[in-house]
C-alpha positions in Angstrom: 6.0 27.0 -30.7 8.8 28.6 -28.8 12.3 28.4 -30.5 13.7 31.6 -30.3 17.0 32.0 -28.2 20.3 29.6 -27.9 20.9 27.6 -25.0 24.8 26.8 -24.8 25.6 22.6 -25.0 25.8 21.4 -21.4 29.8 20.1 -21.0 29.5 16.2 -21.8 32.4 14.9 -19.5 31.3 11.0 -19.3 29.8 9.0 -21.9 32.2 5.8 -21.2 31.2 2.7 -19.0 31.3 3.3 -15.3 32.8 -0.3 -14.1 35.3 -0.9 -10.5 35.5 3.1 -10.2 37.0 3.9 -13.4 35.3 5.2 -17.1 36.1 2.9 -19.5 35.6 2.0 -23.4 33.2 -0.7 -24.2 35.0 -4.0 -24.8 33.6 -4.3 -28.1 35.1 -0.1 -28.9 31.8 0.2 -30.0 29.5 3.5 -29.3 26.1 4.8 -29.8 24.1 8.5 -30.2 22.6 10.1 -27.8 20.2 12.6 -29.6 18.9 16.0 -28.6 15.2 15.8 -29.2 14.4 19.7 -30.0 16.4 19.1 -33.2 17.4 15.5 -33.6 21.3 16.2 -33.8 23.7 14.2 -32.1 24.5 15.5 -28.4 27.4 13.0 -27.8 28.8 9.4 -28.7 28.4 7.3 -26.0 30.0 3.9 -24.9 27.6 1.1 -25.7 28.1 -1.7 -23.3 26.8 -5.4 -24.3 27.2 -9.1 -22.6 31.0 -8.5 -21.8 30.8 -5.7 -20.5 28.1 -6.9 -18.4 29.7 -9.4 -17.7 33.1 -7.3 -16.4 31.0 -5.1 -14.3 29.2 -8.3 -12.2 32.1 -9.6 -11.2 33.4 -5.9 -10.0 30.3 -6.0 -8.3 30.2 -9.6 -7.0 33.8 -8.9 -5.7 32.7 -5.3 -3.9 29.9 -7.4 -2.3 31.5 -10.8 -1.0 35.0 -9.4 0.0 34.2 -5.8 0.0 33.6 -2.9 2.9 30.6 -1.6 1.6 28.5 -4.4 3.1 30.5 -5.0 6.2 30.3 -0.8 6.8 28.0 0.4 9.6 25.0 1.6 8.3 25.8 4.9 10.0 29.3 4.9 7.6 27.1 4.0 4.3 24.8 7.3 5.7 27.2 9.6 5.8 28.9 8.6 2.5 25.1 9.0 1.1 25.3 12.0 2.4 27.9 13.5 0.7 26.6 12.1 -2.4 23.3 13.6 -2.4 25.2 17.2 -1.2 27.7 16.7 -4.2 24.3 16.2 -5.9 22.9 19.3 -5.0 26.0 21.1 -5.7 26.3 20.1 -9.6 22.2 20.6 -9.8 22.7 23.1 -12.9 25.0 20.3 -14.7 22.7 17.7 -14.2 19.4 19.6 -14.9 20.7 20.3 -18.4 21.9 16.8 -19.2 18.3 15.5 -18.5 17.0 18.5 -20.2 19.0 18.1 -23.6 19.0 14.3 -23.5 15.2 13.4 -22.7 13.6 16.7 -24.0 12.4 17.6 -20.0 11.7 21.1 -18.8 15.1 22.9 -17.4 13.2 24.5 -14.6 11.4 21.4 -13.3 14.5 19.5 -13.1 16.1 22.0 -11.6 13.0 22.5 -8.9 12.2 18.5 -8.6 14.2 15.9 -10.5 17.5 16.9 -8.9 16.9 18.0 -5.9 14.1 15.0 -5.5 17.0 12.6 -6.1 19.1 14.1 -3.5 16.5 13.7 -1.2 16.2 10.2 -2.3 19.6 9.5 -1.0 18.9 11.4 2.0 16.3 9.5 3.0 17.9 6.1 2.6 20.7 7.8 4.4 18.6 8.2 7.7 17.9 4.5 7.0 20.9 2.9 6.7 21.5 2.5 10.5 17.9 1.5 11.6 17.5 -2.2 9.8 16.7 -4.2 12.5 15.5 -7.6 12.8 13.5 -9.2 15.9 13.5 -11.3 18.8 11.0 -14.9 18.0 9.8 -16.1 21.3 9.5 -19.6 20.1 7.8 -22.8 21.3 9.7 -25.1 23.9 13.1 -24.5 25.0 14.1 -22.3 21.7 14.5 -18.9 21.2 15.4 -17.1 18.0 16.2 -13.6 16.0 15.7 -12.3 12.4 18.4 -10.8 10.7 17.6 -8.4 7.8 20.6 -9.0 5.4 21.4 -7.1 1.9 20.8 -9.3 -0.9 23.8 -9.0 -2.8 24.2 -7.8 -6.8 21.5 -5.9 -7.5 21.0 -4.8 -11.2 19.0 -1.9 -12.2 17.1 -1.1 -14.9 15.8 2.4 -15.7 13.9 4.5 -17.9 14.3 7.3 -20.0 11.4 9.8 -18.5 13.0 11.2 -15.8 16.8 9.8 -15.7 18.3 11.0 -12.6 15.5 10.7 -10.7 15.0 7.0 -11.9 18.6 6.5 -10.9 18.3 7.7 -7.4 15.2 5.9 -6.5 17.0 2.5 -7.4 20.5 3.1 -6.0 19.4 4.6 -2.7 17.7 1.9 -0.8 19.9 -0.8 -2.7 23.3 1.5 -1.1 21.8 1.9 2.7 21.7 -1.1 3.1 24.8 -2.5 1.8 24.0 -4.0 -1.6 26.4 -3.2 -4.5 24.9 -2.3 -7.7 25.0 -2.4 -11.9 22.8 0.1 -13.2 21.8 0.1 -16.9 20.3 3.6 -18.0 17.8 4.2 -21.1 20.0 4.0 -23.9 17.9 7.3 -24.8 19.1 8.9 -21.9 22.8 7.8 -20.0 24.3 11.2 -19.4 23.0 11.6 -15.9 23.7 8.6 -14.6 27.2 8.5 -15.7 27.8 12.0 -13.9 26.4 10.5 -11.0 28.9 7.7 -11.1 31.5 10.4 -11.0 30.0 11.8 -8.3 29.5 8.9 -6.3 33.3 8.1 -6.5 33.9 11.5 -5.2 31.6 11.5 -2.5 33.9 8.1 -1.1 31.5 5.1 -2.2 34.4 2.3 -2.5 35.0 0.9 -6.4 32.9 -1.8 -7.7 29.6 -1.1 -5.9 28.3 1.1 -8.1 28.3 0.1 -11.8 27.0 2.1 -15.1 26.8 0.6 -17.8 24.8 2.2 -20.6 23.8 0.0 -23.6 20.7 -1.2 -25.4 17.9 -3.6 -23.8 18.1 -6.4 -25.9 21.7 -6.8 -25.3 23.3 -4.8 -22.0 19.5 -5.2 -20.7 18.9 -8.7 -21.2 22.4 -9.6 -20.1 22.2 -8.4 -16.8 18.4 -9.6 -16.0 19.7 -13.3 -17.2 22.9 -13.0 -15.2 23.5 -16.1 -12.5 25.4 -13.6 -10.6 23.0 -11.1 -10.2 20.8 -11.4 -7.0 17.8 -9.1 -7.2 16.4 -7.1 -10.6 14.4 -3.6 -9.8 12.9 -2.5 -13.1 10.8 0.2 -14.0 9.5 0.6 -17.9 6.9 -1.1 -19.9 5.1 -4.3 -19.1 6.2 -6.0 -22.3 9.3 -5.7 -21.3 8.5 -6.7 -17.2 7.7 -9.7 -19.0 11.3 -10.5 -20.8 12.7 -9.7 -17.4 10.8 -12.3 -15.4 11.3 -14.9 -18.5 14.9 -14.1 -18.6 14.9 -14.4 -14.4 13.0 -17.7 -14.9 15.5 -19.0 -17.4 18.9 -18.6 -15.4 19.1 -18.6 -11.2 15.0 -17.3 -10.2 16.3 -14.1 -8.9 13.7 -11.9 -7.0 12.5 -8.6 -9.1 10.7 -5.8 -8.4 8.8 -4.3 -11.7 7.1 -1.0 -11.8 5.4 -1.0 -15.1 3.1 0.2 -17.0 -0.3 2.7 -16.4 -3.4 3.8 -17.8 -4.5 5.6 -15.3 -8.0 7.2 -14.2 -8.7 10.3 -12.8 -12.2 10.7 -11.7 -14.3 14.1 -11.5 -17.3 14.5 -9.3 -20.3 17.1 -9.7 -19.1 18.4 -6.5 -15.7 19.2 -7.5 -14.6 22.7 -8.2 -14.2 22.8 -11.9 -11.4 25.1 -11.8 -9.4 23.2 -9.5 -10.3 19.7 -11.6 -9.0 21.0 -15.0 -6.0 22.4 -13.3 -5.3 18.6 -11.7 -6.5 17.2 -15.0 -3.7 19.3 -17.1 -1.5 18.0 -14.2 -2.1 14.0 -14.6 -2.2 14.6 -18.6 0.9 17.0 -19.5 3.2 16.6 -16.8 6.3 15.5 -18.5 5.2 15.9 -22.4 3.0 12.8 -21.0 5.6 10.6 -20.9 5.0 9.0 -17.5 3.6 6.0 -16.0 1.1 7.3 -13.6 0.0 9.9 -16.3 -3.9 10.3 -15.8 -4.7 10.4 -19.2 -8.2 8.5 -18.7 -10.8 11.7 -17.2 -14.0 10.5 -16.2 -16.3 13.4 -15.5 -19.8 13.4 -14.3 -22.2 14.5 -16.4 -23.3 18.3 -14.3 -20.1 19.5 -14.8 -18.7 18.3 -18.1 -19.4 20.7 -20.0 -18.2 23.5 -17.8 -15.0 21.3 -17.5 -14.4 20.6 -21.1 -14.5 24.5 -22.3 -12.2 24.7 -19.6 -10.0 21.8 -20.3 -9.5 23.1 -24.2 -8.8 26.5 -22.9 -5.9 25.4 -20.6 -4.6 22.8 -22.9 -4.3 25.4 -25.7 -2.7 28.0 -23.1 0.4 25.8 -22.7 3.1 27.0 -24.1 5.2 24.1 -26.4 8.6 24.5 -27.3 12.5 24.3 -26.0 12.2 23.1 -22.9 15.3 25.7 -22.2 13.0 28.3 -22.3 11.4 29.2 -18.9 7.9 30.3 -20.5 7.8 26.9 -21.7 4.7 24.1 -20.1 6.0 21.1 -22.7 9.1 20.2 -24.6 9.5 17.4 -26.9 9.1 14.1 -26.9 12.0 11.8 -25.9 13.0 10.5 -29.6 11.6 10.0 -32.9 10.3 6.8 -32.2 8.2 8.0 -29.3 7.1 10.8 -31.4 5.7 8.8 -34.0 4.1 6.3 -31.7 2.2 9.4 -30.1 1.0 10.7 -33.1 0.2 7.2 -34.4 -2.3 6.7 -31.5 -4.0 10.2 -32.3 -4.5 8.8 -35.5 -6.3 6.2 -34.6 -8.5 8.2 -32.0 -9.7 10.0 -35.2 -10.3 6.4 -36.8 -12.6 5.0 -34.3 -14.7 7.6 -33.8 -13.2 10.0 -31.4 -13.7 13.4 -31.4 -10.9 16.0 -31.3 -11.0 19.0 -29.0 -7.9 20.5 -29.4 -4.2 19.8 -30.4 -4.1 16.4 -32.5 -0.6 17.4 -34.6 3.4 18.1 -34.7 4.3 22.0 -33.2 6.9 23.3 -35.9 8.7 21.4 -38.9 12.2 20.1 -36.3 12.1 18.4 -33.1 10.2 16.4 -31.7 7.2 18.7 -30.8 3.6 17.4 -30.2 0.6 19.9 -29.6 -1.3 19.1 -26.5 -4.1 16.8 -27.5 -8.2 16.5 -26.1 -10.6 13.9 -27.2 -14.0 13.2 -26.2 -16.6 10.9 -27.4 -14.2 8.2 -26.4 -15.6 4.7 -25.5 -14.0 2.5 -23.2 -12.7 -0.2 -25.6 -10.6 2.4 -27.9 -6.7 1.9 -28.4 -6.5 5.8 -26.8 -8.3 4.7 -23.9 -6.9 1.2 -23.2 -3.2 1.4 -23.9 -0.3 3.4 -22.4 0.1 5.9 -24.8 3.3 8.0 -23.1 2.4 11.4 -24.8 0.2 14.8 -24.1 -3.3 12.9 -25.0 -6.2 13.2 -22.6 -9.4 11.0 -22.9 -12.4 12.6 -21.7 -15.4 10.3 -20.8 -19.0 11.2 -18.6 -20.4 9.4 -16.3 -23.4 9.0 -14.2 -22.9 7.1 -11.1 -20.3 6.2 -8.7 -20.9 2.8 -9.0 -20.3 3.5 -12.7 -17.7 5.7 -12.4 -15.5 2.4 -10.0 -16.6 0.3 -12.9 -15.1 1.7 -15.5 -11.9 3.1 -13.6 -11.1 -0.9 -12.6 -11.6 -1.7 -16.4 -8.0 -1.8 -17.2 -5.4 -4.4 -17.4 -3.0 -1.8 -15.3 -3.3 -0.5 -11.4 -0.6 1.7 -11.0 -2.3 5.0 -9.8 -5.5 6.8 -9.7 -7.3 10.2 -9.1 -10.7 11.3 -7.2 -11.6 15.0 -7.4 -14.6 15.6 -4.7 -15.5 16.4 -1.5 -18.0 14.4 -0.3 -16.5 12.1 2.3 -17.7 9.4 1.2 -17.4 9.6 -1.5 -13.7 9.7 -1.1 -13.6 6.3 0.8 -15.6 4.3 -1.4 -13.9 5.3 -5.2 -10.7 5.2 -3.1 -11.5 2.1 -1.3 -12.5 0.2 -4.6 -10.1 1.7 -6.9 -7.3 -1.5 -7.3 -4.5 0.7 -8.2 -1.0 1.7 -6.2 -1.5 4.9 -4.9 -4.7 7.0 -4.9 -4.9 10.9 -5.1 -7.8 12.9 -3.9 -8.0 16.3 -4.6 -4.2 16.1 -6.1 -2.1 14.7 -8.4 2.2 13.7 -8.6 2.1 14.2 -4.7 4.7 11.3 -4.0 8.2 11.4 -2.2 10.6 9.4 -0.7 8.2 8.8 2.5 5.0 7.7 0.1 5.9 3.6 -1.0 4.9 3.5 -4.9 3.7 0.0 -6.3 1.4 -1.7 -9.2 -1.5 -4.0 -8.9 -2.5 -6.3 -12.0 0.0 -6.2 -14.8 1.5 -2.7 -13.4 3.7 -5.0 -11.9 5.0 -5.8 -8.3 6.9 -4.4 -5.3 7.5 -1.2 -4.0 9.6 1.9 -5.2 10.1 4.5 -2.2 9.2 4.5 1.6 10.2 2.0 3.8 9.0 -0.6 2.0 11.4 -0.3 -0.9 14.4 -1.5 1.5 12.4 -4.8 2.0 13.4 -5.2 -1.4 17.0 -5.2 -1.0 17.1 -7.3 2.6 17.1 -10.9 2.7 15.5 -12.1 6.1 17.6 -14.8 8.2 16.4 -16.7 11.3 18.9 -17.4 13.7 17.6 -20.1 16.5 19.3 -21.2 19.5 18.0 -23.4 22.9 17.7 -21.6 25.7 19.7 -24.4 27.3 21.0 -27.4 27.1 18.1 -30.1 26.7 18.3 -33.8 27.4 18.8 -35.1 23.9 21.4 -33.0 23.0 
């Protein structure tokens, strides 16, 4: 594992609440850790926001939004302001690569090459929007006519992960600020540092006080809080589906606010005889390591057909074994650790049980060193379909290799999952293509790549991968409210 060298502590300037423009101590004084995950030391105290505080930055929020400018802006105004956000974004890129790196255990260089400047472009993009919401004219039936207005839909509180922070952050705010909604975001409780240097910057970039709100804290309290709030119009979530399903409970118990869930994936990428192996076990690496694993549309289920699997296993081992695991400061490093100790144990606890029923181990399968939170990239084969490693989300560097036969088998046992967020086809037959891609019931479908996404690609769950849509266009429907405004096109006898 790589450990040599020192990386200096990234400066931690923010680790209060963000609430009406101004950092401030919890109500309660009380603060939590934020822990590095190559050593498990402390990286900072941080201000751990529960019901009050919640509470405090709704009504900043509700305020911003009923008697605020924001809304009441041009969406050309709220454009340029998101603008200068996502500039003041790309300026502080080294800052807020390291934060994510030291705080969720993510490679330096990929921040620096995706997660920042991907959430800049986020902003961008909703940028360009914010002036081009438009509603339509409704020829009606008899002497009516009418028009839809598309509205923002008030408070909206978001709810983020801890796999890629910043990233997360933008792809919530964005849409919610172009079109004039005002905002209370809870980050991971693993993972706040970003977030709250974003709140800096978004002051600084002219956004008025009280429409954008951090407030860090843990789910059960900061979390439930705000998905239960009356106040609160509109919930977009992104984590697991157990806790989706506290969200739309909570949401159920207090006003029946609208959400928009992206949860969890077990996600199958699908290898053809026709596929070049080289290419394959490079896209297969992709959709199983990216990220130490830790990511929703992780394709961590690899069905290959039986000509080629095993040229593609040898393969497979060989590349997984190349990677290099170890401080994800490092630039010769493919994997740092995993996000905390928790996660780190539930990983290894699932390889475990891969060796009980029956599994068998290619390569990887332990810890990388004696500190951190260091997991070796990890093959099995011999898995069957009804195995814990090949039916739940397991949010680590494990890949489950299966053979097929058919396509008709290969569709069969892709759809055999409780989750649809994403899938992968490697082939190039045609038609192949259209018919695994056609029957697949997941969110988005890669052929012959994998992680292609941006802010122009809408992102959504079938089945219990939840609901709605993160990016494009579509994700702005999710903020809006549509109104229909009728009028007679004059005056008729009994009126």
């Amino acid at each position: 594992m790589s450990t040599e060298g020192k990386m200096k502590m990234p400066d931690i300037k923010f680790t209060k609440l963000f609430i009406d423009g101004e950092f401030v101590d919890a109500i309660s004084g009380k603060t939590f850790e934020t822990i590095d995950p190559r050593s498990g030391e402390v990286i900072a105290r941080v201000a751990e926001g529960d019901m009050a505080d919640i509470n405090l930055a709704v009504k900043s929020a509700r305020e911003a939004f009923d008697h605020g400018e924001w809304p009441r802006m041009s969406g050309a105004q709220r454009g340029r302001i998101m603008m200068r956000f996502a500039d003041l974004i790309d300026e502080h890129t080294d800052e807020l690569a390291a934060l994510d790196a030291i705080d969720a255990g993510k490679l330096l260089s990929m921040c620096k090459i995706a997660d920042v400047p991907g959430s800049a472009g986020n902003l961008r993009y909703y940028a360009g929007a914010a002036d081009k919401i438009h509603g339509e004219t409704l020829k009606m039936t008899m002497n009516y006519q009418g028009y839809t207005l598309k509205e923002p839909i008030g408070v909206v509180g978001g709810i983020i992960p801890w796999n890629f922070p910043i990233f997360m952050f933008s792809m919530k705010v964005s849409p919610a600020l172009a079109v004039g909604c005002t905002i209370v975001l809870k980050p991971a409780e693993q993972t706040p540092l970003s977030a709250l240097y974003c709140a800096h910057l978004a002051k600084e970039a002219g956004i008025p006080d009280g429409v954008l709100n951090v407030v860090p804290g843990f789910g059960s309290t900061a979390g439930s809080a705000l998905a239960s709030h009356m106040d609160v119009d509109k919930i977009l979530f992104t984590g697991s589906t157990e806790v989706g399903r506290k969200i739309m409970e909570a949401s159920a118990r207090s006003n029946l606010k609208p959400l928009s869930l992206e949860l969890g994936g077990k996600s199958p990428l699908v290898i053809f005889d026709d596929a070049d192996v080289d290419m394959a076990t490079n896209l297969a690496q992709i959709a199983s390591f990216t990220n130490k694993g830790e990511i929703c549309i992780a394709g961590s289920r690899v069905f290959v057909q039986e000509g080629i699997y095993d040229e593609f296993l040898k393969k497979a081992v060989e590349k997984a074994e190349s990677l290099k695991v170890g401080d994800p400061f490092h630039v010769d490093t493919n994997q740092g650790p995993q996000v905390d100790k928790i996660q780190f144990q539930k990983v290894l606890s699932y390889i475990e049980s891969g060796r009980t029923d029956g599994a068998t181990l290619a390569t990887g399968g332990s810890r990388c060193g004696d500190k951190g939170y260091y997991i070796q990239p990890t093959i099995f084969t011999d898995v069957k379909d009804d195995m814990m490693i090949a039916k739940d989300e397991i949010f680590g560097p494990v890949m489950s290799l299966m053979k097929f036969k058919t396509t008709e088998e290969a569709i069969e046992r892709a759809n055999d999952t409780k989750y649809g967020l994403a899938a992968g086809v490697v082939t190039n037959d045609i038609n192949i293509m259209n018919q695994v891609s056609r029957s697949i019931r997941a969110g988005v479908i890669w052929v012959n790549c994998y992680l292609a996404s941006g802010p122009d690609c809408p992102f959504g769950g079938y089945k219990m991968s939840g609901f709605g849509s993160d990016q494009g266009m579509d994700a702005l429907d999710g903020v809006l409210k549509k109104k229909s405004i009728v009028t007679p096109i004059y005056k008729t006898p009994w009126l």
